[in-house]
N, C-alpha and C positions, 0 to 999 in steps of 0.2 A: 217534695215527697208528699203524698198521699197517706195522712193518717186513718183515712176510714179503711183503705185497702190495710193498712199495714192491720191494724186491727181485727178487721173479719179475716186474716190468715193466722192473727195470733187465735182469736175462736177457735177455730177451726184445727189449729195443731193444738190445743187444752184440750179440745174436747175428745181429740183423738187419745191423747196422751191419758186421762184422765179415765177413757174405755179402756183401755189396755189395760192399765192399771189395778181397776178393779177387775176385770177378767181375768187376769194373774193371781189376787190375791183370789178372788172364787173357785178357780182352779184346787189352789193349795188350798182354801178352806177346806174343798170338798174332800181333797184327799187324807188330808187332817182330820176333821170332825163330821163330816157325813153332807147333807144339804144345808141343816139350817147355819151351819157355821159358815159355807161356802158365799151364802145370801148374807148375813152379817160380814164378812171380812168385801164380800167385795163392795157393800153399801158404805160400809166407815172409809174402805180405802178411797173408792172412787171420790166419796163429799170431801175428801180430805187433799185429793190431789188436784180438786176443784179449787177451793177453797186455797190452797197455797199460791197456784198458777194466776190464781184473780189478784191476790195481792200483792203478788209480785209484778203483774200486768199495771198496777197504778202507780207502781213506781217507775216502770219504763216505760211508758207513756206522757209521765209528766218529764222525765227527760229528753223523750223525742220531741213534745212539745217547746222546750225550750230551747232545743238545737233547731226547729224549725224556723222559731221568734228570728233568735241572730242570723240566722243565715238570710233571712231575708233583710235584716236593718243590714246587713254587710251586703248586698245583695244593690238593693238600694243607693247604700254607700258609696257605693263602685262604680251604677250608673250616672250616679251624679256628678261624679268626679269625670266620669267620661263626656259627660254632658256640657260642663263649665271649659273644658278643653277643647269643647267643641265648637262652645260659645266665644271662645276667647280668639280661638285661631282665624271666625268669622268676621271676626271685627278689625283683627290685626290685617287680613287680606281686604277688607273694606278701608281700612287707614292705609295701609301703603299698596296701593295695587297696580298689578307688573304690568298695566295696560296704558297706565299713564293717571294722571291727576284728575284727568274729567270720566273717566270712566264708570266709578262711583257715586252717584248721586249723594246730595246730603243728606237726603232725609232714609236713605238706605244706611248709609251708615252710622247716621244717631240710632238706629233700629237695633240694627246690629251693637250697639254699643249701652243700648237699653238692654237687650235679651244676655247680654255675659254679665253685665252688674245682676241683673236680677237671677238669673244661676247660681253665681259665684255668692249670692247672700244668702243662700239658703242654708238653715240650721243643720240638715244632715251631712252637711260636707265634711268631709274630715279636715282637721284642723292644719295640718302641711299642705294639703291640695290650695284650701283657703288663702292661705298667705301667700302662694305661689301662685294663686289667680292674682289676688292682689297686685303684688309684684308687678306681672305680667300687665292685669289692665292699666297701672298706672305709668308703664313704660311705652306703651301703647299711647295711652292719654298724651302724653308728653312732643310727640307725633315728631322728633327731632332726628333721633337715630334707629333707622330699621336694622342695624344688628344690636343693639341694646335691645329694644323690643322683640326680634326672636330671638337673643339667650332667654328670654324672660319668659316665655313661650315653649320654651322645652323645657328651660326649668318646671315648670307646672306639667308638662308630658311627663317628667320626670319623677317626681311627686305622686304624679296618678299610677306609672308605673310598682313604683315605691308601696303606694298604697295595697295595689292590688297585689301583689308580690307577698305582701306580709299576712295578709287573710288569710 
């Protein structure tokens, strides 16, 4: 979200709101008390409905502000978890891969086995995806049974499901 749009539309409905205002109260001044009252009701009204709309503008603005904050750490959040899932299933198809045992280069798959450890340690992760990378790379690691390593591997699809689910 766009808080300067949000902003110069909140202007811009104040200032509207805030004309009207005092041209209602000038109105009835005038009809009330002649001109000069017309000119005082609608200067007190107008600074006043200024003056309110402004201060209430800095309390919903530091609330927009802070719903922008999380949604982007959750935002964040999300892709990493997408990322370490992504990382992880790269490595699982570089360890067991349906082409045969020389298919794979070694040094591809230490790469790939570099790039999911270093995803998967990142602080932003949430803390179920983490453990379920875990899981996964160390079933993976283990290089014995490829259906232990993918339950281990949807488990963590599962988790990031989980994750994103509960946002």
């Amino acid at each position: 979200m766009d808080i300067r749009a949000v902003a110069r539309a909140h202007l811009l409905i104040t200032a509207l709101l805030a004309l009207a205002a005092a041209a209602l109260a000038a109105f009835g001044g005038l009809l009330l008390g002649g001109p000069a009252m017309a000119a005082l009701s609608g200067v007190v009204t107008g600074a006043g409905a200024c003056a309110g709309s402004f201060l209430v503008r800095r309390r919903v603005f530091a609330d927009l502000r802070k719903a922008e904050g999380q949604a982007s750490a959750e935002g964040f959040a999300e892709g990493l978890s997408q990322g370490v899932l992504l990382g992880v299933a790269t490595y699982q198809a570089a360890a067991f891969p349906l082409a045969g045992p020389g298919s794979v280069t070694v040094e591809e798959r230490a790469a790939r086995r570099t790039l999911a450890y270093r995803i998967a340690a990142d602080d932003g992760l949430p803390h179920a995806v983490r453990t379920a990378a875990a899981a996964a790379l160390e079933a993976i690691d283990d290089g014995l049974d490829d259906g232990r390593a993918r339950d281990a591997v949807q488990r963590l699809a599962l988790a990031v499901y989980e994750q994103r689910r509960h946002r």
